[in-house]
C-alpha positions in Angstrom: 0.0 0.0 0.0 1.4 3.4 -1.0 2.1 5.6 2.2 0.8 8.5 2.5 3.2 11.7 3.2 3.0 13.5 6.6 1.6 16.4 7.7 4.8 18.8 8.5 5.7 20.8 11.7 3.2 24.1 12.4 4.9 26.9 10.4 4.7 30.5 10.8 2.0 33.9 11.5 -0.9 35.1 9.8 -2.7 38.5 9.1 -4.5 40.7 12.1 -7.5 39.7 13.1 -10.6 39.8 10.2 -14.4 40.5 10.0 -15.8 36.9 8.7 -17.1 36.5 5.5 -21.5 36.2 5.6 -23.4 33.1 6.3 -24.0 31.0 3.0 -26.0 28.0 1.9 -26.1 24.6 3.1 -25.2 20.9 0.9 -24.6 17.7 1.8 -23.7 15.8 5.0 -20.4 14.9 5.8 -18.5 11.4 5.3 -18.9 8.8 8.0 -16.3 7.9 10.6 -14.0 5.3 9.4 -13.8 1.7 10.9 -10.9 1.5 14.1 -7.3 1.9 12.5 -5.3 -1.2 12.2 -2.2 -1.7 14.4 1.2 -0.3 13.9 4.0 -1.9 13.0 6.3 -2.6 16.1 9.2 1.0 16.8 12.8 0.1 15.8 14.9 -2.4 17.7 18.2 0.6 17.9 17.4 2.4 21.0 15.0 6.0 20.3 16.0 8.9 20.5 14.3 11.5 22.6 11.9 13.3 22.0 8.0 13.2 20.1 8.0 12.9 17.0 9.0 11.3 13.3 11.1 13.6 10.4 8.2 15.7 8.7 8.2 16.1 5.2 8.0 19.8 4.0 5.4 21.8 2.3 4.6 25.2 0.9 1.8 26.7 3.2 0.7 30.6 2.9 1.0 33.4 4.9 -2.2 35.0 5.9 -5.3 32.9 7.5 -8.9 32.3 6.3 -10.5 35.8 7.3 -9.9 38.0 4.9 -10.5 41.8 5.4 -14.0 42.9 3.6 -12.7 43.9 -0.1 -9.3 42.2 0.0 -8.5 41.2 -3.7 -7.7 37.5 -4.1 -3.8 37.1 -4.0 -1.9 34.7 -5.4 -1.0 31.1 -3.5 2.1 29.5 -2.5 2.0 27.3 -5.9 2.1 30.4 -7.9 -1.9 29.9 -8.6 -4.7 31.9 -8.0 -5.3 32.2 -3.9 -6.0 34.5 -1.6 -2.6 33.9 1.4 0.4 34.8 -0.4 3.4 36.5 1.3 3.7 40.4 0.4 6.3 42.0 -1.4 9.4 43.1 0.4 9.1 40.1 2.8 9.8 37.4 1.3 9.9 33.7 3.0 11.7 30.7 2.9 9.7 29.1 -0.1 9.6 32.6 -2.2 5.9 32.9 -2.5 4.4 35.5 -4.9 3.7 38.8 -4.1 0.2 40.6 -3.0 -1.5 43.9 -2.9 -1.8 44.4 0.6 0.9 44.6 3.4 0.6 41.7 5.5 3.1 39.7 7.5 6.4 38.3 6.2 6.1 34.6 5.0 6.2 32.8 8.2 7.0 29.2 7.0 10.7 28.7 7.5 11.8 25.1 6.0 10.2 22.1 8.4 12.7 20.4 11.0 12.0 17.0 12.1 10.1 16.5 15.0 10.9 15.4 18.8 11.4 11.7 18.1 12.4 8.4 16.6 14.8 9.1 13.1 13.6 7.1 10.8 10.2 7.5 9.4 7.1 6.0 11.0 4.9 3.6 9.8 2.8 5.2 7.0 -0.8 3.7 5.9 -4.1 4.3 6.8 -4.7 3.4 9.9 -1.3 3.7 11.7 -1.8 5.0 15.4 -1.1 8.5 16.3 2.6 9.3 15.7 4.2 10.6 18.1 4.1 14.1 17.2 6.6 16.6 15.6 4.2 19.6 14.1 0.7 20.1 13.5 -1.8 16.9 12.6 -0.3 14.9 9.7 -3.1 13.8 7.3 -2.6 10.2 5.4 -4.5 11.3 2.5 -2.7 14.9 1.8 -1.2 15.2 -1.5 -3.3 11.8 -2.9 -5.5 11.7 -5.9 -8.7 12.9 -5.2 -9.5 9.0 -6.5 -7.7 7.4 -3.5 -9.5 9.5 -1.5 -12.9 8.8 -3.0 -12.3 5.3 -2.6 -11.8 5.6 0.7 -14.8 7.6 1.5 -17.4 5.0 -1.1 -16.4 2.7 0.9 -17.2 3.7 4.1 -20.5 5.1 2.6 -20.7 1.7 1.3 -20.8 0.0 5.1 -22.9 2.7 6.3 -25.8 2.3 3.9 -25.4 -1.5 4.1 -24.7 -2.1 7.9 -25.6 1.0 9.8 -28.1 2.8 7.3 -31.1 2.2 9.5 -31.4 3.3 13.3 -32.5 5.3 16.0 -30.9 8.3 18.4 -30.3 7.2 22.0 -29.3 4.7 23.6 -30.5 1.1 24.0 -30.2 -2.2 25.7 -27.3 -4.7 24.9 -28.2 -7.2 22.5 -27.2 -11.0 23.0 -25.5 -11.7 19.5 -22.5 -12.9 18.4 -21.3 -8.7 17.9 -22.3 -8.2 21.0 -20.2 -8.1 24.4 -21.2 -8.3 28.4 -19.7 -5.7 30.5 -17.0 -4.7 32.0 -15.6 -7.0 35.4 -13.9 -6.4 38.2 -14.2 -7.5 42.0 -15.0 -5.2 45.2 -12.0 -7.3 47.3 -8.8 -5.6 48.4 -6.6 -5.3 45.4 -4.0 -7.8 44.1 -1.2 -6.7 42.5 -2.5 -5.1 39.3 0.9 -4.9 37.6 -0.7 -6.0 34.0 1.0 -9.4 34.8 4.4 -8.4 35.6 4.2 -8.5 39.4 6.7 -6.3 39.7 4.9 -3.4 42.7 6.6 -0.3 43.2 9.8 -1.6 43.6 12.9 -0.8 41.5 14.4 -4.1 40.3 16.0 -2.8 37.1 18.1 0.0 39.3 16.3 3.2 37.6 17.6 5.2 40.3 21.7 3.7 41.1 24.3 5.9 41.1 22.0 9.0 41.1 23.7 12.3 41.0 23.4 15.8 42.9 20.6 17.4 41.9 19.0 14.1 40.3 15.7 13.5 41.5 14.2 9.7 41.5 11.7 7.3 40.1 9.4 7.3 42.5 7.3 4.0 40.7 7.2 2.7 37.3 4.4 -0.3 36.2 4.9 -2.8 33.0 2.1 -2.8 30.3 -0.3 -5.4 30.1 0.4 -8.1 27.1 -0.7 -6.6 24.3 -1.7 -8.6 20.7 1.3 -8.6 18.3 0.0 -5.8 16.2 -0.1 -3.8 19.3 -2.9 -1.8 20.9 -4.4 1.8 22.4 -3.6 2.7 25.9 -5.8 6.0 25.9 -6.2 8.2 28.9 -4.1 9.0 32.1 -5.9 10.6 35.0 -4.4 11.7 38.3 -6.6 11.9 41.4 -5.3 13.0 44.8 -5.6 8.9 45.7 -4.7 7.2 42.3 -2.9 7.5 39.2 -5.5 5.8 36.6 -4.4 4.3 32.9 -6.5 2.4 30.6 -4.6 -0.1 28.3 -6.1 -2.7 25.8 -8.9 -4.4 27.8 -8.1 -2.9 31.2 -7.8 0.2 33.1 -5.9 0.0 36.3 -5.6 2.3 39.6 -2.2 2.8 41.8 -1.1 5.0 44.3 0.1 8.2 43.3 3.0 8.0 45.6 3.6 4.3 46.2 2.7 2.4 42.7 0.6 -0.2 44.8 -2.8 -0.5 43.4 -5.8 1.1 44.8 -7.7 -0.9 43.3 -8.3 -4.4 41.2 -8.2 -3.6 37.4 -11.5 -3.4 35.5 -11.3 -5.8 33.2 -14.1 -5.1 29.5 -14.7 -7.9 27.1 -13.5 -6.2 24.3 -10.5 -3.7 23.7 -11.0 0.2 25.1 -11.3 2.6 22.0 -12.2 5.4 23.2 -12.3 7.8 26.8 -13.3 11.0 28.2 -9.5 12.9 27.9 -11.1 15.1 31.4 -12.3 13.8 34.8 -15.2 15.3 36.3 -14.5 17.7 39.9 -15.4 14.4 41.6 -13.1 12.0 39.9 -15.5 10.3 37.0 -14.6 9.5 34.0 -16.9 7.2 31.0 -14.7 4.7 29.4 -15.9 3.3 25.7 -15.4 -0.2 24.6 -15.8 -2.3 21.2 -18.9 -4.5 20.5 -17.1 -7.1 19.1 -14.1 -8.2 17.0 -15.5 -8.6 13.8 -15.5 -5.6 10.7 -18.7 -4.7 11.7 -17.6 -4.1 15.6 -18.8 -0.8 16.6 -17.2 1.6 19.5 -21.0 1.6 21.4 -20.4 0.6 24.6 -19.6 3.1 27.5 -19.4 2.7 31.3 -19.0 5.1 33.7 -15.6 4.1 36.4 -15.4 6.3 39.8 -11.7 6.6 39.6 -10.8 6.7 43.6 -12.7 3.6 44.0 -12.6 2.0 41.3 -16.3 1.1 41.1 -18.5 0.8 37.9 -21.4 3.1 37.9 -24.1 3.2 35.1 -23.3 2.1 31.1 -25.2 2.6 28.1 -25.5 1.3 24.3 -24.8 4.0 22.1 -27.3 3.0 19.3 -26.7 4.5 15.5 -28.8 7.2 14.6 -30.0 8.3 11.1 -28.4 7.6 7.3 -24.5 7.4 7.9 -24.6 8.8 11.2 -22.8 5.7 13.1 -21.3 4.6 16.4 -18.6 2.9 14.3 -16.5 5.1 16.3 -17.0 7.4 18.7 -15.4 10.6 20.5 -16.2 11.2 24.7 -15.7 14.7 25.8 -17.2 15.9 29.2 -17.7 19.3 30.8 -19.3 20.2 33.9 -21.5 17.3 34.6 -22.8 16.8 30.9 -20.6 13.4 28.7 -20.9 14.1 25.3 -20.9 10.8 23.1 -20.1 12.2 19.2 -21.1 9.6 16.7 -20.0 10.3 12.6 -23.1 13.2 12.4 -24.5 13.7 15.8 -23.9 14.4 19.2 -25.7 12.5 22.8 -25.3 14.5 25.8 -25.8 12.3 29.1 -25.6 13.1 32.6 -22.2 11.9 33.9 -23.3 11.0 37.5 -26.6 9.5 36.6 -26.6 8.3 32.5 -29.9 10.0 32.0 -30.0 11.1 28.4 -29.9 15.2 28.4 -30.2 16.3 25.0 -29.1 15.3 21.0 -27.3 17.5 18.3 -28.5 16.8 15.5 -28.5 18.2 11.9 -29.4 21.6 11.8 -29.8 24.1 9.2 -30.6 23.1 5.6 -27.8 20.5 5.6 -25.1 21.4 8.8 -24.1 18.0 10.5 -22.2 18.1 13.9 -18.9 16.1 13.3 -17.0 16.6 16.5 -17.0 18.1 19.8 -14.2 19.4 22.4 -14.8 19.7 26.3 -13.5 20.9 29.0 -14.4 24.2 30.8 -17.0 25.4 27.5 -18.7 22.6 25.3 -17.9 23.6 21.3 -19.1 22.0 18.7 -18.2 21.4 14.9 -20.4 20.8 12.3 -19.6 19.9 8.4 -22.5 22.1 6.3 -23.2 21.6 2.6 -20.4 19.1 2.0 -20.2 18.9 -1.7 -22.0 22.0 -2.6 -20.5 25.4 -4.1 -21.0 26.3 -0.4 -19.1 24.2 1.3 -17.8 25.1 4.9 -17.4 24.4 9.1 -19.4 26.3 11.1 -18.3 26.3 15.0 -20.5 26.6 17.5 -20.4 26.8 21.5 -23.0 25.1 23.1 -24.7 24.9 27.1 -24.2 21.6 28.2 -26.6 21.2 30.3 -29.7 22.1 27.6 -27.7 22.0 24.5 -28.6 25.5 23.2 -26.4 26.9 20.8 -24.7 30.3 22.2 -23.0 31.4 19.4 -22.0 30.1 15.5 -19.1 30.9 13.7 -19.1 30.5 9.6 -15.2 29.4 8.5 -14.8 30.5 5.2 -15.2 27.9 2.3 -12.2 25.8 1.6 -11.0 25.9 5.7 -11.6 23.1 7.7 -11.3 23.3 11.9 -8.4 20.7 12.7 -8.0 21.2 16.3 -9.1 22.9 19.3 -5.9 24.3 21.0 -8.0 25.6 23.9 -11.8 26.1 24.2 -11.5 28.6 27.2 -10.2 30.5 25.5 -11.1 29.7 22.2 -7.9 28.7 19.7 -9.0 27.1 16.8 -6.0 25.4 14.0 -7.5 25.4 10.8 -6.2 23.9 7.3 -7.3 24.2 4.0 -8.9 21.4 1.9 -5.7 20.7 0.7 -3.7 20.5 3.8 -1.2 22.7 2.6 -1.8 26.0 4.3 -2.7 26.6 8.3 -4.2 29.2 10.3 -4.3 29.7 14.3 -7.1 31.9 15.1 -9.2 32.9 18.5 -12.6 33.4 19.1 -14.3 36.7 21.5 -16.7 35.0 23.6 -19.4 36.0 21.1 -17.4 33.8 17.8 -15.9 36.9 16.5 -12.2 36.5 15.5 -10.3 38.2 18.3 -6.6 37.4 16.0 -5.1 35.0 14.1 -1.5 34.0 15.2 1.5 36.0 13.1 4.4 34.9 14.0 7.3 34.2 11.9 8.2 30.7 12.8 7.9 26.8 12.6 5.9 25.5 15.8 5.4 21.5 17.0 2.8 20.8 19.6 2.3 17.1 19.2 -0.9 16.5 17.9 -2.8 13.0 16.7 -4.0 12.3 13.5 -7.1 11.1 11.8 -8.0 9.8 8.4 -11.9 11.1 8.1 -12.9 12.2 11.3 -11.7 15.0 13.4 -9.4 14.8 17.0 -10.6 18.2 18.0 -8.4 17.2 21.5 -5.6 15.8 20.1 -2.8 17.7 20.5 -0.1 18.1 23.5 1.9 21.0 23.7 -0.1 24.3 23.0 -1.2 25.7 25.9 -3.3 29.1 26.8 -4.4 31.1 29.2 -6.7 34.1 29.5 -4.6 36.5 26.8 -1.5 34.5 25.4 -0.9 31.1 23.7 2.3 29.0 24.4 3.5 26.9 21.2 7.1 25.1 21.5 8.9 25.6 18.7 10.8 23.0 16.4 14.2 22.6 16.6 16.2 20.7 13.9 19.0 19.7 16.6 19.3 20.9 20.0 17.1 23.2 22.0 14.0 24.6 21.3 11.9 27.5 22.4 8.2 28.2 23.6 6.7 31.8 22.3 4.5 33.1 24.0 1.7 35.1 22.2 -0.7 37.7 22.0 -4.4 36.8 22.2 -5.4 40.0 21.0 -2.9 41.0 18.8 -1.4 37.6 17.4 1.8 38.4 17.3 5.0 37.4 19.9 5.6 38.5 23.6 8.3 37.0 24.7 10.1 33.4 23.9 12.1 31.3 26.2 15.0 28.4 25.2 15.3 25.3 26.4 17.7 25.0 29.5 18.8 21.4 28.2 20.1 20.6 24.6 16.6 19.0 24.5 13.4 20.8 23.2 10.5 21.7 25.6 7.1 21.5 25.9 4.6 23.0 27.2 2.0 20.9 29.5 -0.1 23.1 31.8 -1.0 26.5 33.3 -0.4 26.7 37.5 -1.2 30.0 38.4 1.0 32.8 36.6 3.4 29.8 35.9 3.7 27.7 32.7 4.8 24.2 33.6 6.9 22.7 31.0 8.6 19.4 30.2 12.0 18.8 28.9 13.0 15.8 26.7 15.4 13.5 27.5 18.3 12.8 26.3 19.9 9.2 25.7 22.2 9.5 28.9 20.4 12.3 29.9 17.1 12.5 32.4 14.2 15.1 31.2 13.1 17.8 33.4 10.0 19.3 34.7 10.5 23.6 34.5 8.4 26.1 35.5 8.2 29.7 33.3 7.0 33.1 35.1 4.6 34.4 32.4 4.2 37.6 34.3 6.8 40.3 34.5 10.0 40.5 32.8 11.8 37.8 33.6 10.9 34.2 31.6 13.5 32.3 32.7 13.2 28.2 32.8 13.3 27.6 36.9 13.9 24.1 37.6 11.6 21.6 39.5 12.3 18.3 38.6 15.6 16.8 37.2 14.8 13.1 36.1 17.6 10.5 37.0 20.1 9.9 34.3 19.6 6.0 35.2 15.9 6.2 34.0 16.7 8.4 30.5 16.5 4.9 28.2 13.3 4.0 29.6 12.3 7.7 29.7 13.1 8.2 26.1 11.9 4.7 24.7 7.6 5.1 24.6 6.3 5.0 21.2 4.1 7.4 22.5 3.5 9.1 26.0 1.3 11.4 28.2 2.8 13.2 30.3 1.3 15.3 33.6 2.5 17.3 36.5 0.1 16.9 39.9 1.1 17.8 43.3 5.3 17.8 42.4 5.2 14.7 40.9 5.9 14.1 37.0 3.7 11.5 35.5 4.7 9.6 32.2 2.9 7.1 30.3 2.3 5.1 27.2 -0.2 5.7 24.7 0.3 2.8 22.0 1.4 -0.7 23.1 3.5 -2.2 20.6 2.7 -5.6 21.7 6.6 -6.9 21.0 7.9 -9.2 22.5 11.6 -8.3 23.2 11.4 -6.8 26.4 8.3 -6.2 28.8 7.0 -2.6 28.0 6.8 0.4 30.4 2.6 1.2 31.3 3.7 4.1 33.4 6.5 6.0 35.4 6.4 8.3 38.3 9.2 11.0 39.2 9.1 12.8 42.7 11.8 13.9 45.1 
């Protein structure tokens, strides 16, 4: 199977903020979900380097965003073609894009570096799992035929109008066929060790922390992964309670003490493999876990169930049924924000209560033909909807929704040929955008009203580490850009040694302040505490990552130290596939997100750094 290129680091700025273009028609609905990826293929046997993500190939993307200002003349595009982002006369970029009428910002796409992590390319086909990042969302059909494309979407049309073209909204009780799976098991008695197998505790039997240095802090626990099929599997989620660190792998989601590693609790064991969880815990420590029906092709991602993460107990579950032509449960997204879960199927949205499972409220189609595609959580509830797909007015509309009724607060038209990637933040509201070719970006935030407040213009190549997704969207996907109430935080990409992380202007766009990398390792941003940005260093091969803390107030942005990781540890630290990584309470949490299911050496599940 050919592979399909990747999508390159985040490049540079874009024009000051624009007034929208006005509300058009509606067409078609959008293309279904697809079917769960397969498996990768297993990482190299020669030991990783550090870091997040694979060698990105370069492209020629534009400088200025989708919102234009009201009588701008079309200008030409980076391929010399008619197109309205080119770079302006005077300024010219890396690529030597064609001139324009108006003065806007200087080319910002300065040649793509690899990203953060292994050196040789990744596995490249459809269905590959999320690779471990480097720039902005790579997209396994960009630069492909339109035909390969086509075929890819006919058939998935194909299995939802023969499989899934006839059902209901809501939700409905399990079934007893041979598609079908009972729930989720686990046992109310004090915990055994829940190692995945391994048996191994909290202890340190490989010598993670000998011959520590000065200044070197320690491995407080580390687990070993589950076993895992050969073509590996998903180990979505890590949440961090003030009792338990939590991690769902495979089949099983397991509890242990956020200081210790002992378990808190017997692993939950499901019938079928995990595709799918809520990224956020609710304020008392919930969280809605979705599981496959089945093995078979026609295996949909419908079942969910409710886990109280400090106890470990299952509360209620639900059947997510199909609803109407092409709008599936094939796969499904899980978002949650106050105390409303949001289920997404391929066209809808099911909004439950998370402490109870009573069904709240649908999104549905709205409009002459606008069909909700996607949904991000977290302290607001935004929606994205696909409207006349296929029509001369083709186009995303965002909206932000109440959770607990569903009414829409405000819609945002993005003009035709842009398409609404990622959610950065929701509170504030940072969109990344791409156009239908995926070979032009835009970084743009919403007033609370959906006005564009500015679109990010800053000369420079940025790599948050972001998932990827063949036909839906992973509004939540991405690690690494971080904002607050009036500035974004985006690491830059380094080609070889350090990095940066900018810091930029909500209202205006453009740069602050930027601050490098104290190690020759680049830097990521992970969290907001306070006035403080919490950052986490790579690791080297010899070398242990850090945990930094930034002073985003004032003028000093100096890297202080909190964490130094033990040099003893940097192999394992540097060697997941993939990893999510969190700071609660002084300790650094670090675990996998893809199980490679080799069989060479037992994998790492999860690692915990303290003093």
């Amino acid at each position: 199977m050919t592979q399909p290129p990747e999508h390159p680091p985040l490049g540079g700025g874009f024009g000051a903020p624009q007034n929208p273009p006005p509300q058009g028609g509606f067409g078609a609905p959008q293309d279904p979900r697809p079917a769960t990826p397969p498996p990768p293929v297993q990482p190299p046997a020669t030991p990783p380097q550090p870091g997040y993500g694979h060698p990105q190939q370069p492209q020629q993307p534009s400088a200025s965003g989708p919102f234009q200002q009201p009588g701008a003349y079309p200008q030409p595009g980076p391929y010399g073609g008619p197109g309205p982002y080119a770079q302006q006369p005077g300024r010219p970029g890396p690529y030597a894009q064609q001139p324009g009428p108006y003065p806007q910002q200087p080319g910002p796409y300065a040649a793509p570096h690899p990203g953060y992590g292994y050196p040789q390319q990744p596995p490249r086909f459809p269905g590959a799992p999320l690779p471990p990042p480097g720039g902005g969302p790579w997209n396994p059909f960009r630069g492909k035929p339109a035909l390969v494309v086509g075929a890819a979407v006919a058939a998935l049309l194909l299995i939802g109008g023969t499989v899934y073209a006839v059902g209901s909204g809501g939700d409905k009780k399990p079934t007893a066929d041979s598609n079908q799976s009972s729930g989720p098991s686990s046992t109310a008695s004090a915990p055994a060790d829940a190692s995945g197998g391994s048996g191994d505790g909290g202890a340190d039997p490989e010598n993670l922390n000998q011959d520590r240095k000065p200044g070197e802090d320690r491995v407080l626990w580390y687990r070993q992964a589950p076993d895992a099929p050969g073509h590996g599997a998903d180990a979505p989620g890590m949440w961090i309670t003030g009792r338990s660190a939590v991690k769902a792998a495979y089949k099983q989601v397991f509890a242990y003490d956020v200081a210790g590693g002992s378990p808190t609790w017997n692993p939950i064991s499901f019938p079928q493999k995990i595709c799918a969880v809520t990224p956020q815990k609710t304020a008392d420590d919930k969280v809605v876990v979705a599981y496959m029906s089945g093995v078979s092709d026609s295996a949909k991602c419908n079942h969910i169930q409710e886990i109280d993460l400090d106890t470990g107990k299952k509360g209620w579950s639900a059947q997510i049924a199909d609803g109407a032509l092409f709008d599936s449960a094939l796969a499904v997204d899980l978002t949650v924000t106050g105390r409303t879960l949001l289920v997404a199927r391929a066209q809808s949205g099911l909004a439950y209560d998370v402490a109870t499972g009573k069904k709240l409220w649908e999104k549905q189609r709205y409009g002459a033909a606008c069909f909700p595609t996607a949904f991000a959580g977290g302290a607001k509830l935004l929606s994205v909807a696909s409207c006349g797909a296929g029509g001369s007015d083709a186009h995303d509309e965002v909206q932000e929704l109440d959770p607990t009724t569903g009414r829409t607060k405000w819609t945002k038209k993005i003009p035709k040929g842009w398409s609404v990637a990622h959610a950065y933040s929701v509170d504030p509201v940072v969109l990344y955008l791409t156009d239908e070719d995926k070979t032009r970006w835009n970084v743009s935030t919403l007033r609370s009203d959906g006005s564009v407040r500015s679109q990010l213009n800053v000369d420079e190549s940025f790599a948050p580490r972001c998932g990827w997704a063949i036909l839906n969207r992973d509004l939540q996907g991405c690690t690494g850009a971080v904002a607050d109430a009036s500035t974004l935080y985006l690491p830059t990409d380094a080609k070889s040694g350090p990095n940066e992380i900018v810091a930029i202007s909500l209202d205006t766009g453009k740069e602050k302040w930027r601050v490098k990398s104290p190690a020759d390792e680049s830097m990521l941003p992970l969290k907001m505490e306070g006035t403080h940005l919490i950052a986490y260093v790579e690791p080297s091969y010899d070398t242990g990552g850090q945990v930094v803390s930034i002073a985003t107030a004032g003028g000093s942005h100096t890297a202080a130290k909190l964490l130094q990781n033990p040099a003893g540890a940097a192999q394992v630290e540097s060697g997941f596939f993939a990893k999510a990584i969190d700071y609660v309470d002084g300790r650094l949490y670090l675990s996998t997100t893809r199980l490679t299911g080799g069989t060479r050496s037992k994998e790492k599940l999860m690692l915990a750094y303290g003093r």
